[in-house]
gemmi code that builds the backbone of each chain (N, CA, C; Angstrom):
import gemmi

chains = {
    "A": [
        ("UNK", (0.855, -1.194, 0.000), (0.000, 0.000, 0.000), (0.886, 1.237, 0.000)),
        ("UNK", (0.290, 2.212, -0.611), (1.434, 3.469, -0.963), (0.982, 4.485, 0.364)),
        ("UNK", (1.682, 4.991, 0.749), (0.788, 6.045, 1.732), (2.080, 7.712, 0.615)),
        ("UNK", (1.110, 8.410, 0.723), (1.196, 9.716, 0.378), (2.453, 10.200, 1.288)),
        ("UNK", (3.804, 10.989, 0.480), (4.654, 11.094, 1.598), (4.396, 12.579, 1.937)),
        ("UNK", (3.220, 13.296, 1.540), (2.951, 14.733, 1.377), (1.777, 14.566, 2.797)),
        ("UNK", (1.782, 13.299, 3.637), (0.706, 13.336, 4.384), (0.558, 14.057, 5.536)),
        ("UNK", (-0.308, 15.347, 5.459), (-0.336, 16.302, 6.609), (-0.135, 15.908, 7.707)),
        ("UNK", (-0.078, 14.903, 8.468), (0.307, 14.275, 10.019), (1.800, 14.410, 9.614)),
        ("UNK", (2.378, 13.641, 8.805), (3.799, 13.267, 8.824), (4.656, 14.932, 8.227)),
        ("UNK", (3.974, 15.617, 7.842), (4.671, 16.572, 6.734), (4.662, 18.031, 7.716)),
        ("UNK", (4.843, 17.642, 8.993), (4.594, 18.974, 9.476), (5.601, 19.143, 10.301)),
        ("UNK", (6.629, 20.266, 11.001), (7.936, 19.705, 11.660), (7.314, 20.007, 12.970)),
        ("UNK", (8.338, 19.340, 14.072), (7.662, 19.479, 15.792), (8.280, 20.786, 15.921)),
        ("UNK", (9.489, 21.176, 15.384), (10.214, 21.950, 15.708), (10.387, 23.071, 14.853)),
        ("UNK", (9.126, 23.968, 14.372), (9.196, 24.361, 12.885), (10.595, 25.755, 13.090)),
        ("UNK", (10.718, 26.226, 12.115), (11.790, 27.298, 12.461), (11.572, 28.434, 12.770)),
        ("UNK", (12.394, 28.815, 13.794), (12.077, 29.926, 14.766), (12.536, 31.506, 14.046)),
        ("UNK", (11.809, 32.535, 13.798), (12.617, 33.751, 12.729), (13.570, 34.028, 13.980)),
        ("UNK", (12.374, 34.503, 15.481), (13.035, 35.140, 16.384), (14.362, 34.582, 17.232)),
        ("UNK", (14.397, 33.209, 16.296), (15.838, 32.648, 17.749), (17.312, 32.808, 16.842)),
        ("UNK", (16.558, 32.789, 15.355), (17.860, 32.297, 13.923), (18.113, 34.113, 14.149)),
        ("UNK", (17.395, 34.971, 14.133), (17.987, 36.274, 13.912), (18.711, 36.826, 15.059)),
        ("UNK", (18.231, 36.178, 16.480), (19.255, 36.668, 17.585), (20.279, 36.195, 17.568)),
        ("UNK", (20.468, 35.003, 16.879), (21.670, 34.137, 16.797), (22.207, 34.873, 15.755)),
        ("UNK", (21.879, 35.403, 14.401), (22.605, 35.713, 13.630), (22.843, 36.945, 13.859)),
        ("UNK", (22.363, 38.322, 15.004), (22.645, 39.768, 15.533), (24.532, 39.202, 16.290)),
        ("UNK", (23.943, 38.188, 16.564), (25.291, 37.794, 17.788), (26.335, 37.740, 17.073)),
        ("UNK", (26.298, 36.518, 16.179), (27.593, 35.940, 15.009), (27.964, 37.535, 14.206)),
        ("UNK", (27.097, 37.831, 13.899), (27.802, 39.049, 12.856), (28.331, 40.527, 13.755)),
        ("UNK", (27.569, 41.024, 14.857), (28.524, 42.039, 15.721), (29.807, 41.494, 16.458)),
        ("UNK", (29.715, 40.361, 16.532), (31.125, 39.760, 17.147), (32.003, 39.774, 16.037)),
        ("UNK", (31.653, 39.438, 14.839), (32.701, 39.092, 14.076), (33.323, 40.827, 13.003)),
        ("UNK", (32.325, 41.582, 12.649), (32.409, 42.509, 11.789), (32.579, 43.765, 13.088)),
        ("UNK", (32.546, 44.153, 14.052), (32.639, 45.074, 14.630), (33.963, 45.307, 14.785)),
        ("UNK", (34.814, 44.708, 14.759), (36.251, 44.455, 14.612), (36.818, 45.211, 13.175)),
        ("UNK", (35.853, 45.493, 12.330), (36.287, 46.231, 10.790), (35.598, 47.416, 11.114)),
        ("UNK", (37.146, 48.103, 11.008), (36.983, 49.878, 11.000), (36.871, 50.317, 9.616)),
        ("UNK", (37.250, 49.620, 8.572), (37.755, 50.035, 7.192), (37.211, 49.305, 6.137)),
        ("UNK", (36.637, 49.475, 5.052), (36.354, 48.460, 4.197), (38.023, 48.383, 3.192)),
        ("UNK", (38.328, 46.736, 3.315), (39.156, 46.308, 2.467), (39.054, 44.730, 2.202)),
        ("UNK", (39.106, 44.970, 0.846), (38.481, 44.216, -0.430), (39.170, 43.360, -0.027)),
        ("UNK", (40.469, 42.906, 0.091), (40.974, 41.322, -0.051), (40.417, 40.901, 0.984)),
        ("UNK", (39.638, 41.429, 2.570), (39.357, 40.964, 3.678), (37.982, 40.867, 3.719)),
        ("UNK", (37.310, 41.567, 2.957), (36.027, 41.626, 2.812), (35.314, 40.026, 2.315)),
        ("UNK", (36.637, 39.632, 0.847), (35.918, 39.023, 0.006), (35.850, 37.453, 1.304)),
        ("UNK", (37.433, 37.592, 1.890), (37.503, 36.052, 2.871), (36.426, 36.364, 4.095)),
        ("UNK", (36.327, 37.646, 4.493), (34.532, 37.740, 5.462), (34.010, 37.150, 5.334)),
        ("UNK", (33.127, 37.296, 4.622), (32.271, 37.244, 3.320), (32.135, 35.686, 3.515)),
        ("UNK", (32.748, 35.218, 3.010), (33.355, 33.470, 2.902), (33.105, 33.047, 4.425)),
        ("UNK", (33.847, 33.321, 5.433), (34.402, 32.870, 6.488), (32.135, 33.082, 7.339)),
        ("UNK", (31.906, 34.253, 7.315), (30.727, 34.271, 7.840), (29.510, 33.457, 7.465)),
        ("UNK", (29.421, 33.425, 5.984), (28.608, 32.081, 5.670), (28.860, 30.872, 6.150)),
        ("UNK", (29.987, 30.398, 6.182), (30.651, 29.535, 6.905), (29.791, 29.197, 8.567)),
        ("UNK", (30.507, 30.243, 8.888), (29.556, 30.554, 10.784), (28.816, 30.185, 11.004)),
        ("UNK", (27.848, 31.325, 9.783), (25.946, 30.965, 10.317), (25.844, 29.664, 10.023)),
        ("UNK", (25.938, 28.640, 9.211), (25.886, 27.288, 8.558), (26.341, 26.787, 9.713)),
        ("UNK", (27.278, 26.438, 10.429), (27.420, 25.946, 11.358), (27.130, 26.199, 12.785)),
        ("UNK", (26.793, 27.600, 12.976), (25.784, 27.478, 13.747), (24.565, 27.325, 14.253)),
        ("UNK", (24.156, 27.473, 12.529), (22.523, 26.545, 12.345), (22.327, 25.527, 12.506)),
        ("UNK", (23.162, 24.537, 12.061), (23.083, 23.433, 13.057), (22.945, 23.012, 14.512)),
        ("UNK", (23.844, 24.171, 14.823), (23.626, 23.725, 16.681), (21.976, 23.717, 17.152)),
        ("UNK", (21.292, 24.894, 16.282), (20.120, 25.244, 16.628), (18.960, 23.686, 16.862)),
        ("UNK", (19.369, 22.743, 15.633), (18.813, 21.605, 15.559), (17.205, 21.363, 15.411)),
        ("UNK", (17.382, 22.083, 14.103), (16.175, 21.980, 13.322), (16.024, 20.592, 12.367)),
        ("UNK", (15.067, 19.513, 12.793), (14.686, 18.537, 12.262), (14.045, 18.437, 10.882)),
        ("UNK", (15.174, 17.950, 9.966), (14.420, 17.952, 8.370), (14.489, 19.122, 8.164)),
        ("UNK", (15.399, 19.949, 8.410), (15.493, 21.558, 7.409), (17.021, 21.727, 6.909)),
        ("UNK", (16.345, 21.835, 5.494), (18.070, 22.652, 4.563), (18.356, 23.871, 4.696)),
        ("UNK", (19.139, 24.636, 4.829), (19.253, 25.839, 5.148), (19.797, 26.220, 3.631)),
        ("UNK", (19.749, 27.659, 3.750), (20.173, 28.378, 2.806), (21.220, 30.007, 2.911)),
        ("UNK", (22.518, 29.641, 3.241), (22.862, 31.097, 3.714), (23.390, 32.424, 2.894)),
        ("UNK", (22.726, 33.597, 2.875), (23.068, 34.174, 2.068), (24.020, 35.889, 3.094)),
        ("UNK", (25.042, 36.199, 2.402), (25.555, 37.211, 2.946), (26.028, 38.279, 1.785)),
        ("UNK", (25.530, 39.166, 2.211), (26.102, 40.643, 1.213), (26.583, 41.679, 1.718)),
        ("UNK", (28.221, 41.897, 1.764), (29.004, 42.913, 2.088), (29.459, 43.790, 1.402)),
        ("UNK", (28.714, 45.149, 1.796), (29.692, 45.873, 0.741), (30.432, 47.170, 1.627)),
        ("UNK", (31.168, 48.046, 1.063), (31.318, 49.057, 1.355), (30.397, 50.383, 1.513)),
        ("UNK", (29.966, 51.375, 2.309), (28.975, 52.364, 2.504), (29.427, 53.522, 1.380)),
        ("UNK", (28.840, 53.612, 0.850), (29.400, 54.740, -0.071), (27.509, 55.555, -1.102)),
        ("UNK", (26.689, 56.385, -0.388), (25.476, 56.372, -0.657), (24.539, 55.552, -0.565)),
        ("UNK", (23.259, 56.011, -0.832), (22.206, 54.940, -0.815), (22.276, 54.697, -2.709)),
        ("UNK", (23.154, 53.301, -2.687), (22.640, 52.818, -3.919), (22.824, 51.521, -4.426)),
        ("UNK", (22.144, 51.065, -3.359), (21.941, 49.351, -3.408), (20.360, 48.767, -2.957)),
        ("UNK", (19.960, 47.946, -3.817), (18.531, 47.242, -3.676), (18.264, 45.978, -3.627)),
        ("UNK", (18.132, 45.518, -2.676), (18.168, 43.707, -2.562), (16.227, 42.947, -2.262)),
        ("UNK", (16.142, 42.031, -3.586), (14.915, 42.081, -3.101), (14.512, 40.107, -3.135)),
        ("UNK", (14.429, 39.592, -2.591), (13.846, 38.081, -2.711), (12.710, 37.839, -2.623)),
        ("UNK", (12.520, 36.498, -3.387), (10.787, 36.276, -3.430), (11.109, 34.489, -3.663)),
        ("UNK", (10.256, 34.091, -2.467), (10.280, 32.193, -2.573), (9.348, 31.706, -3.082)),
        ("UNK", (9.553, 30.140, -3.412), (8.312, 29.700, -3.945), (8.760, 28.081, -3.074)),
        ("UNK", (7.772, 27.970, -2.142), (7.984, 26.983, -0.462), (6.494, 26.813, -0.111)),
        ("UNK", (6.381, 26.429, 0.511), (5.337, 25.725, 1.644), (5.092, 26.977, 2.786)),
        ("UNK", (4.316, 27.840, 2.584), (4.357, 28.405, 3.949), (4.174, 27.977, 5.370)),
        ("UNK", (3.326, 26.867, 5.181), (3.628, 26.278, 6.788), (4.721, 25.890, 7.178)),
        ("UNK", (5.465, 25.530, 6.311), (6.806, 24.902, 7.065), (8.112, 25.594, 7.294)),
        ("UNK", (7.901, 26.576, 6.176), (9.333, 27.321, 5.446), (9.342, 28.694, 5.861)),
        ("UNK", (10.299, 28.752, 6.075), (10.657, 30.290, 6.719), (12.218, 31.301, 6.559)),
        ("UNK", (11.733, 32.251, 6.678), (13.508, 32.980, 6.984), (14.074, 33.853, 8.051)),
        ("UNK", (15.154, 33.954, 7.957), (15.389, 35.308, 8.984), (16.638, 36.393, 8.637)),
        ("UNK", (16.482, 37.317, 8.853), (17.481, 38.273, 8.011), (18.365, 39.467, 8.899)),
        ("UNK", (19.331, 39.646, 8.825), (19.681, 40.642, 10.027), (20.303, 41.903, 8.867)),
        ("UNK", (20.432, 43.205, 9.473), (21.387, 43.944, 8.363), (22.403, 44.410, 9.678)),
        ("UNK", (23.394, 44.546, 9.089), (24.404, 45.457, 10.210), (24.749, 46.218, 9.703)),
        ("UNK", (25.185, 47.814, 9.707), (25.997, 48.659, 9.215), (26.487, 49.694, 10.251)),
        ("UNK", (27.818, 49.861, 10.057), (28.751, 51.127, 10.275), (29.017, 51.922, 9.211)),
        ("UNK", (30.030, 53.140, 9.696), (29.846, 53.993, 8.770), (30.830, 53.768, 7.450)),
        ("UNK", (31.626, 52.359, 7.540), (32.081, 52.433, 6.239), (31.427, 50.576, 5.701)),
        ("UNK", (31.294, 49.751, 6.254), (30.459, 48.857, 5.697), (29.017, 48.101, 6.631)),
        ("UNK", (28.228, 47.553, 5.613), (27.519, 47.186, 6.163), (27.465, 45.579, 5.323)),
        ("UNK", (26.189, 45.139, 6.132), (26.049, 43.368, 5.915), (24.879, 42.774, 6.262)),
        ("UNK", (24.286, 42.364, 4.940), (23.174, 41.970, 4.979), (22.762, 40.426, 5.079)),
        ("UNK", (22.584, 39.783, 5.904), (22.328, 38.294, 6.215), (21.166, 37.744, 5.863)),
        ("UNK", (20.867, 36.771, 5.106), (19.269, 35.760, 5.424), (19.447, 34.606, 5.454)),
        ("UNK", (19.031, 34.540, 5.994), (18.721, 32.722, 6.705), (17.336, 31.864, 6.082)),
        ("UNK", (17.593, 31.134, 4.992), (16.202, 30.867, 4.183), (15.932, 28.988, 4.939)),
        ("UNK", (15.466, 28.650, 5.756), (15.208, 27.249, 6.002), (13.994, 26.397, 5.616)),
        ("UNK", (14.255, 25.810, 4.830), (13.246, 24.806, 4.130), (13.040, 23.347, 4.549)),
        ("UNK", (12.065, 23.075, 4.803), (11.633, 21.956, 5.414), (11.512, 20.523, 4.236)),
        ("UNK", (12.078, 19.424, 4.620), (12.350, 18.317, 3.790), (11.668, 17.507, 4.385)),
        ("UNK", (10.587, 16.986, 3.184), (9.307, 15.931, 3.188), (9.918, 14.802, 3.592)),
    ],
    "B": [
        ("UNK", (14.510, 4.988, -20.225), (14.793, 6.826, -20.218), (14.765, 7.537, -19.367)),
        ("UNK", (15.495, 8.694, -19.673), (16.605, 9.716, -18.826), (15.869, 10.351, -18.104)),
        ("UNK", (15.258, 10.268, -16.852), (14.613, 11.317, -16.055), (15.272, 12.416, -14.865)),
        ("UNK", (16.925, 12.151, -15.060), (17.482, 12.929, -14.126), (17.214, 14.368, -14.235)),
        ("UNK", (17.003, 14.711, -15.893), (16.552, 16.462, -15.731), (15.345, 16.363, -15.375)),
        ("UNK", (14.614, 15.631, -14.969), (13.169, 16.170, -14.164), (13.093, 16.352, -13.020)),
        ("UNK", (14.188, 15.805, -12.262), (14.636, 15.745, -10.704), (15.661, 16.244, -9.966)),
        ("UNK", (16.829, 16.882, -11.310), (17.803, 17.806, -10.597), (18.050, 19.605, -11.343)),
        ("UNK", (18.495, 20.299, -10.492), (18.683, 21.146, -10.770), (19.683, 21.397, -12.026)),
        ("UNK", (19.104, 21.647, -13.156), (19.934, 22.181, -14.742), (20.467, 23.762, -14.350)),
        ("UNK", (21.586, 23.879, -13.999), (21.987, 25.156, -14.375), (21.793, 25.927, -15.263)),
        ("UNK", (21.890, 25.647, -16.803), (22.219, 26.226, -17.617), (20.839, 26.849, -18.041)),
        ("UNK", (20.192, 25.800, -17.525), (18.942, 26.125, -17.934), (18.382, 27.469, -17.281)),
        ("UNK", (18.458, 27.301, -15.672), (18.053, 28.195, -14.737), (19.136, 29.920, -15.554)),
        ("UNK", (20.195, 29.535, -15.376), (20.955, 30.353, -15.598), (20.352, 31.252, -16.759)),
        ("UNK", (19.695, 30.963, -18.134), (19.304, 31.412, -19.193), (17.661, 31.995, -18.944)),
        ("UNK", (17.232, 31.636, -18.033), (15.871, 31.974, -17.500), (16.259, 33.404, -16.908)),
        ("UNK", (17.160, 33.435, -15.842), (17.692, 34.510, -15.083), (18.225, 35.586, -15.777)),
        ("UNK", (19.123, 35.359, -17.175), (19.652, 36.670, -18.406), (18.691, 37.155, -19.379)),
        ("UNK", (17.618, 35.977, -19.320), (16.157, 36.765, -19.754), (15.391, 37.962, -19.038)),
        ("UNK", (15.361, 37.257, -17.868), (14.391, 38.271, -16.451), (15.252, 39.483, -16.596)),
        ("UNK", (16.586, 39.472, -16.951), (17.420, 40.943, -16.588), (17.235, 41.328, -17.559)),
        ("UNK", (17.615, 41.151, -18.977), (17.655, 41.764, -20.010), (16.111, 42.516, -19.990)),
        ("UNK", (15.138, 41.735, -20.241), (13.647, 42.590, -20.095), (13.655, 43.660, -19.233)),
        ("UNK", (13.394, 42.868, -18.141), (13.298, 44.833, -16.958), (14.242, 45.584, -16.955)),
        ("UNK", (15.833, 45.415, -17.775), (16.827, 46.246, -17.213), (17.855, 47.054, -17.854)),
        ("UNK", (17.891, 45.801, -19.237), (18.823, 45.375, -20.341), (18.892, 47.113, -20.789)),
        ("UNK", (18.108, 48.108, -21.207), (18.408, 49.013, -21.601), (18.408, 50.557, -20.955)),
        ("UNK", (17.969, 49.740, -19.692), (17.889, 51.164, -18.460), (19.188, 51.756, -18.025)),
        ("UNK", (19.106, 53.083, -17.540), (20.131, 53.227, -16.652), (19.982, 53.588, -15.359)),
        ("UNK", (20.403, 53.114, -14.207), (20.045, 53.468, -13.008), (19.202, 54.584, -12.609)),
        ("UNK", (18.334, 54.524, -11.529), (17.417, 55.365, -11.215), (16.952, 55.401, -9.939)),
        ("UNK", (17.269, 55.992, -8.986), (16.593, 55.448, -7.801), (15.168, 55.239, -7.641)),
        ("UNK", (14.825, 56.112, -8.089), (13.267, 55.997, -8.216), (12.897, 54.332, -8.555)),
        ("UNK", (13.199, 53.919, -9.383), (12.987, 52.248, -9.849), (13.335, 50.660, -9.603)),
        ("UNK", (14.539, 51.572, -8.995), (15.278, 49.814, -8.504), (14.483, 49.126, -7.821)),
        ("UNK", (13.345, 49.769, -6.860), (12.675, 48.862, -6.076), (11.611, 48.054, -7.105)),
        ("UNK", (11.263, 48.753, -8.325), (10.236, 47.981, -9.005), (10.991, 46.849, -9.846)),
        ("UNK", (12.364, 47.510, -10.369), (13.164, 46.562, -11.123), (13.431, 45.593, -10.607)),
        ("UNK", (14.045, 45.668, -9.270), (14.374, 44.276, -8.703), (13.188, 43.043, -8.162)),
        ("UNK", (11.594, 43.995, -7.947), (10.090, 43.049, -7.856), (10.317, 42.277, -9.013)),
        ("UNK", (10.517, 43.089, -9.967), (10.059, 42.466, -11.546), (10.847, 41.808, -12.111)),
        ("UNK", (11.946, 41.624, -11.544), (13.054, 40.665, -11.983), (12.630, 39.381, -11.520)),
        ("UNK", (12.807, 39.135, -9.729), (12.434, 37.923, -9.393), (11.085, 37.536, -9.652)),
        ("UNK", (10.352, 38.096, -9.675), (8.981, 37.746, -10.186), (8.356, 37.237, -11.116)),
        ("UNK", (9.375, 37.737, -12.330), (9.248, 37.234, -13.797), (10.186, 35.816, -13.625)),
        ("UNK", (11.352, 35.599, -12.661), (12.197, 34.567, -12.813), (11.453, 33.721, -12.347)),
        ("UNK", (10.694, 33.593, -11.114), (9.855, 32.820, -10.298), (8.988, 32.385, -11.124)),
        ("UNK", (7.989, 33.391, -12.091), (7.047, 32.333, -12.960), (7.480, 31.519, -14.065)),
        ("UNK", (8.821, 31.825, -14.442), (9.534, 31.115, -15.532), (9.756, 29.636, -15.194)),
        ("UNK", (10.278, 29.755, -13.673), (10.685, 28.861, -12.879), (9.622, 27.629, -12.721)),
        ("UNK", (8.575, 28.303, -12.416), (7.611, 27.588, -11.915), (6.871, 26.607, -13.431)),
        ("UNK", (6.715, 27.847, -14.271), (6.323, 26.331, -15.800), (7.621, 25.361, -16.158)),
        ("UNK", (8.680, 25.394, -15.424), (9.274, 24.114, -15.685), (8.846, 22.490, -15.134)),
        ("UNK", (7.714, 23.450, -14.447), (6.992, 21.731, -13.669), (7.668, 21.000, -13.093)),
        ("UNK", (8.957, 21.479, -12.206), (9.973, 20.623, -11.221), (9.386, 20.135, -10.214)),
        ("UNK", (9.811, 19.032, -9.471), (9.323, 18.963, -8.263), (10.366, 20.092, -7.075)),
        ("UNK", (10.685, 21.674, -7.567), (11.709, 22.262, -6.459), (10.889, 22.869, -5.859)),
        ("UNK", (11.706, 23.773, -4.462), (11.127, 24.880, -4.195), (12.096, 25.599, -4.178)),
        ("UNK", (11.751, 27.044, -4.515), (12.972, 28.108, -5.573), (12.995, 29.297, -4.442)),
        ("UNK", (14.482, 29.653, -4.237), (14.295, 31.203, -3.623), (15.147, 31.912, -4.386)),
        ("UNK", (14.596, 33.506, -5.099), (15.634, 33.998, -6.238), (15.428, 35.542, -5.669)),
        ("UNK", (17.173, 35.656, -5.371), (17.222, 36.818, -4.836), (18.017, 37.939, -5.443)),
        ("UNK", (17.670, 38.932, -5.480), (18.323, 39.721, -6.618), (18.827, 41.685, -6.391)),
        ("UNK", (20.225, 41.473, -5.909), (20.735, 42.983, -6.021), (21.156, 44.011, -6.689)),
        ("UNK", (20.634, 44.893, -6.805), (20.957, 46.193, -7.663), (21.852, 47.078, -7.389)),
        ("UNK", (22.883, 47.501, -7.669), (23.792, 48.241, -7.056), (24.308, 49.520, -8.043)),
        ("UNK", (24.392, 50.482, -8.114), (24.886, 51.625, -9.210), (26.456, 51.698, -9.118)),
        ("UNK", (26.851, 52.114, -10.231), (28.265, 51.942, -10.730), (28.901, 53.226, -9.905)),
        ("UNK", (29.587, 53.112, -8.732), (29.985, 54.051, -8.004), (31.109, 53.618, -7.662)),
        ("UNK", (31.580, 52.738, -7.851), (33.137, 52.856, -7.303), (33.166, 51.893, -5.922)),
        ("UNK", (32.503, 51.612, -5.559), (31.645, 50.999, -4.242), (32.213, 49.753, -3.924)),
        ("UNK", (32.469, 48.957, -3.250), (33.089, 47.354, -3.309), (31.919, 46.667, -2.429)),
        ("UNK", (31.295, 45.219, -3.548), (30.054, 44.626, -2.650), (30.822, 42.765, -3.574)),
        ("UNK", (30.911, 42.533, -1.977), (30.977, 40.904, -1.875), (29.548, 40.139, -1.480)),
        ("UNK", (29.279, 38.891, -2.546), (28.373, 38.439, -1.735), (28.877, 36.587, -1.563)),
        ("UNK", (28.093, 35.714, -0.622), (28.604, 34.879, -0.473), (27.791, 33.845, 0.349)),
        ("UNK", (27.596, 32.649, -0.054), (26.439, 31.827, 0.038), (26.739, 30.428, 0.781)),
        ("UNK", (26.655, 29.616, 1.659), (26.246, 28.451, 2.132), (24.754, 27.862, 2.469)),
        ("UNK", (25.157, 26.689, 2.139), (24.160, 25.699, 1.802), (24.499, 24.578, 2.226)),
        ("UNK", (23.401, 24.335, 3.607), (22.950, 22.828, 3.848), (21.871, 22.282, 3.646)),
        ("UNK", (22.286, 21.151, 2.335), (21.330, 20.513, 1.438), (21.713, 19.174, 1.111)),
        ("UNK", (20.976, 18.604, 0.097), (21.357, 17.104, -0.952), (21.858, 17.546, -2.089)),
        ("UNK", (23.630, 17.542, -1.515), (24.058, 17.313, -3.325), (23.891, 16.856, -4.145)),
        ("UNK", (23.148, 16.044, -4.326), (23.320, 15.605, -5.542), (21.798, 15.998, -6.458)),
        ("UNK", (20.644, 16.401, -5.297), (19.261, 17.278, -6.122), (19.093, 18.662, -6.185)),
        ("UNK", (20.306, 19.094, -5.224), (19.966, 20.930, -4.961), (20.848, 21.485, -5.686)),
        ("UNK", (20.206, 22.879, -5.853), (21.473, 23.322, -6.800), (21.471, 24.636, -6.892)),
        ("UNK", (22.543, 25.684, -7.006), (22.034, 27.315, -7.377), (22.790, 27.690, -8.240)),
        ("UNK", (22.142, 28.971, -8.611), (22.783, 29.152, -10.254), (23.079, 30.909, -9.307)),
        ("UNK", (24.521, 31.587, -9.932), (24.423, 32.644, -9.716), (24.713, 33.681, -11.032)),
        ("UNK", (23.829, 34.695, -11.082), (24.619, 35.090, -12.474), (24.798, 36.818, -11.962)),
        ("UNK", (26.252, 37.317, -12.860), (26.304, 38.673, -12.443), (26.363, 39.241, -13.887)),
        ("UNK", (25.561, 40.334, -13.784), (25.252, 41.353, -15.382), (25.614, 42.642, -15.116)),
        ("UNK", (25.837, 42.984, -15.875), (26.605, 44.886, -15.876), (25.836, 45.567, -17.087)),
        ("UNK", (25.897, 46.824, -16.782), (25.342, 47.772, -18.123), (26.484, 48.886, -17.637)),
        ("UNK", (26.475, 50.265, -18.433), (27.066, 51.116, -18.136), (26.817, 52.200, -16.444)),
        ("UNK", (25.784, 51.879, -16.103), (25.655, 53.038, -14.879), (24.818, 51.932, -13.565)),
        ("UNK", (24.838, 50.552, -13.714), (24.467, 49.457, -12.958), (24.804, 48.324, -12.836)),
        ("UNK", (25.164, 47.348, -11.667), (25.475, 46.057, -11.494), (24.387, 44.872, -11.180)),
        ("UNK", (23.864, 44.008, -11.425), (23.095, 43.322, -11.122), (23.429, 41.364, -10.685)),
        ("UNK", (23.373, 41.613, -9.759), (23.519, 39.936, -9.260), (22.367, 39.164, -9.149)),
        ("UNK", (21.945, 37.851, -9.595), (20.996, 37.480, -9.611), (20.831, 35.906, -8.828)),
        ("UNK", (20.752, 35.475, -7.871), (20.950, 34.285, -7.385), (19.896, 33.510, -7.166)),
        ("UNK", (20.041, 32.119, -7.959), (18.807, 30.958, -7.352), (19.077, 29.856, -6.641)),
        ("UNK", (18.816, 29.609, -6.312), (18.409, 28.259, -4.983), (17.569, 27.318, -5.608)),
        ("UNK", (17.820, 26.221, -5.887), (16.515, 24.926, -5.919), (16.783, 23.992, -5.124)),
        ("UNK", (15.603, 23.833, -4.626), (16.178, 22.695, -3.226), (14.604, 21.784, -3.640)),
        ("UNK", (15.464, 20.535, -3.795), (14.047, 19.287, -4.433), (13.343, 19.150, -3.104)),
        ("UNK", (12.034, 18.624, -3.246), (10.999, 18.507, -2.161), (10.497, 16.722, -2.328)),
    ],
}
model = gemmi.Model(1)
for chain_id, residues in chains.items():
    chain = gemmi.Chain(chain_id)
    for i, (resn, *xyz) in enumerate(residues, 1):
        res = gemmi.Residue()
        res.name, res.seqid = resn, gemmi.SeqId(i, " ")
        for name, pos in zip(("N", "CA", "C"), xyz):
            atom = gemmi.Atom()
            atom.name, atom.element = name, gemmi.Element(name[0])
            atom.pos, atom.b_iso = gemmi.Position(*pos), 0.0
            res.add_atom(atom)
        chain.add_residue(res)
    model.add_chain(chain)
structure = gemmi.Structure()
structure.add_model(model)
structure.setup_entities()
């Protein structure tokens, strides 16, 4: 007998994902790590950059979300006017799927984080 | 017969969906503040329904930055915990004379 693996009892997480616990966690990881940069410079930016995706990914795990892929996205740039526009749009399960996003900025860079976690049937 | 492109993420494919969505809303503009917020709706929006008549079994997140040609330095940079061997993202970066545009997708099979 086939049972449906889309079956609303089974397809729902105990532990669905939290915006408010992934974004305090990710306020924490990124002022600890970027408050330390007085200056924007490019060869350090680009290994940031690298090294912080890194972070959140592994500290999403600790969080221990059951059956979720994560997705980490980070954008650093240098402050120099308002002339940058970042815009996303998903196509997920709203009951299950969620994100969380932090921005940080000083006066010479800032850093934009999201945390996209998707729930696996 | 071959059903792996019905079940994994085709780059090339995604990738050519994504230089469509830009070229339409963008391909001959030049920066504007006034617009970026509609340009960048209408980018992922148009990519998302493109996305969606491929009849995949994914679910897609396509995120997309606008930045003006200022001299400016912007890194971006991505991790992913997923199934290699069904998930997949395509990133593409486009330029015109007075704008930068990065365009990034995510497919993660369900």
């Amino acid at each position: 007998m086939n049972y449906s693996t889309l079956d609303p009892i089974c397809s729902k997480s105990s532990h669905p994902f939290n915006t408010r616990e992934v974004k305090e966690m990710l306020e924490q990881l990124i002022q600890q790590t970027i408050d330390q940069q007085n200056e924007y410079d490019s060869n350090k930016c680009t290994q940031l950059s690298k090294e912080l995706s890194q972070i959140i990914k592994d500290a999403m795990k600790t969080l221990n979300y059951e059956r979720y892929k994560y997705v980490i996205q980070v954008v650093l740039g240098q402050c120099q006017n308002d002339n940058l526009m970042m815009t996303c749009r998903c196509l997920w399960d709203i009951q299950t799927d969620n994100y969380a996003s932090y921005v940080y900025s000083n006066t010479k860079i800032f850093c934009a984080v999201t945390v996209f976690g998707l729930f696996y049937y | 017969m071959d059903d792996t492109n019905d079940t994994s993420f085709v780059v090339d494919e995604v990738s050519n969906v994504i230089k469509e969505s830009i070229e339409a809303t963008i391909g001959s503009q030049s920066y504007q503040q006034a617009r970026i917020n509609t340009w960048t709706s209408n980018i992922v929006e148009a990519i998302l329904n493109s996305l969606t008549k491929l009849n995949k079994p994914f679910k897609y997140i396509v995120s997309c930055v606008i930045m003006q040609k200022n001299g400016a330095g912007l890194h971006t940079a991505s991790s992913c915990f997923w199934d290699n061997t069904t998930d997949g993202s395509c990133t593409v970066r486009w330029e015109n004379k007075s704008m930068y545009a990065i365009v990034s997708v995510f497919g993660l099979s369900i």
